[in-house]
N, C-alpha and C positions, 0 to 999 in steps of 0.2 A: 815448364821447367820442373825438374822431379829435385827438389833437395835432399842432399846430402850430408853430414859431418864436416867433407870435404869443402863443398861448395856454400855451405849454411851463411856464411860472412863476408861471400864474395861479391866484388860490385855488381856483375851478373842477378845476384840473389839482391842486394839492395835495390836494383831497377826495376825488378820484377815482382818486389815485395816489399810492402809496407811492415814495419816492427815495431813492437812500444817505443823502443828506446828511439829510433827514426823519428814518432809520432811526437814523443815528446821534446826532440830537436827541432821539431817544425815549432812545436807551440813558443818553446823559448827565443828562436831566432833564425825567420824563413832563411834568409841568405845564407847561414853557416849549414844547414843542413842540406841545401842544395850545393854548397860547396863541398861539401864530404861527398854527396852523391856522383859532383864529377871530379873527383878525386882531386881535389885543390886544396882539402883540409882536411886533418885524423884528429879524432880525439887523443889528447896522450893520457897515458897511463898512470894516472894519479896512484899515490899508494891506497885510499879507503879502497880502490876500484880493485885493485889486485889484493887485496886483502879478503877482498869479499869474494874476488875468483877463485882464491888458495883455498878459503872455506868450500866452493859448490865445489872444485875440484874433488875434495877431499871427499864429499858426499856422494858425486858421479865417479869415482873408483879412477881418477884420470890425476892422484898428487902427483905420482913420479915425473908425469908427462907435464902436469905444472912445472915442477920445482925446475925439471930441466932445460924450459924454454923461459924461465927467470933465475938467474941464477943473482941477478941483486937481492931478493928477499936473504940472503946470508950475507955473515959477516965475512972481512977479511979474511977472520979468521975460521971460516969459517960452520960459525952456529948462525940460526934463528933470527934476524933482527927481532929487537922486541916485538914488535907490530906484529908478527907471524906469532909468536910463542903467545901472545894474546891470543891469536885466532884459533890456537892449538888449545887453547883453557874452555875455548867459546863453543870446540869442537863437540871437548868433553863433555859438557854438563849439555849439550845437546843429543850425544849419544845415550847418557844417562835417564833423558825422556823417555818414555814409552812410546806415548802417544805420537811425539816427532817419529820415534825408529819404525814404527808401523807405516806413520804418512812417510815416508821415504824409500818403503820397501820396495815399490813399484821400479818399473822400468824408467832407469835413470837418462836423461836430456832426450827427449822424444820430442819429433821437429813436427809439428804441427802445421797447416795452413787450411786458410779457409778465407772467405770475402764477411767484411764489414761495410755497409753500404755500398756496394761496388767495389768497395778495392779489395785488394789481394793482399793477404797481412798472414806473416809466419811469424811461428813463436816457438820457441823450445820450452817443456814442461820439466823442472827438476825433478819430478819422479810422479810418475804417468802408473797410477791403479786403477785397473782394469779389472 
């Protein structure tokens, strides 16, 4: 199976590939991860989890495409929920790094796969220097 952006998160690519986050759903509790795999349980969407998405978004050049497939991170009225305008402070003093803006210069969410003992295990790279 050649992965794609498209297909990187589909059940398709779940059956076909092992991933940390898969790995470490086995370790915490075989049943629930085999139930995600036949589609009879989703992780839901905690705020820390999309908080932390808003951030790599923000780093892989993809906010806009965040923000508009969340549109609860806003208020009513809306601005920012706190939790986001946090991650917008967490932003900055991470672009203000050097050393991060260099490790990030690379080519951003590169999909990877390869075999670890036999299995087939994909992983996307936040920023791939080559």
């Amino acid at each position: 199976m050649k992965l794609t952006e498209q297909n990187y998160y589909s059940e398709e690519a779940n059956s076909a590939y092992m991933s940390a986050s898969q790995l470490k759903r086995f370790m915490q509790c075989e049943r629930m991860a085999i139930a995600e795999l036949n589609g009879d349980w989703q992780q839901e969407d905690t705020t820390a989890l999309l908080v932390g998405s808003y951030v790599d978004a923000y780093f892989s050049g993809e906010e806009e495409k965040f923000t508009d497939e969340h549109p609860e991170i806003y208020t009513k009225t809306g601005s920012l929920r706190a939790e986001y305008k946090q991650a917008n402070d967490i932003i900055t003093t991470i672009r203000a790094d050097d050393l991060f803006s260099r490790m990030m210069s690379g080519e951003k969410q590169k999909i990877v796969k390869g075999e670890i003992y036999g299995v087939p295990f994909r992983g996307k790279i936040d920023s791939f220097l080559s």
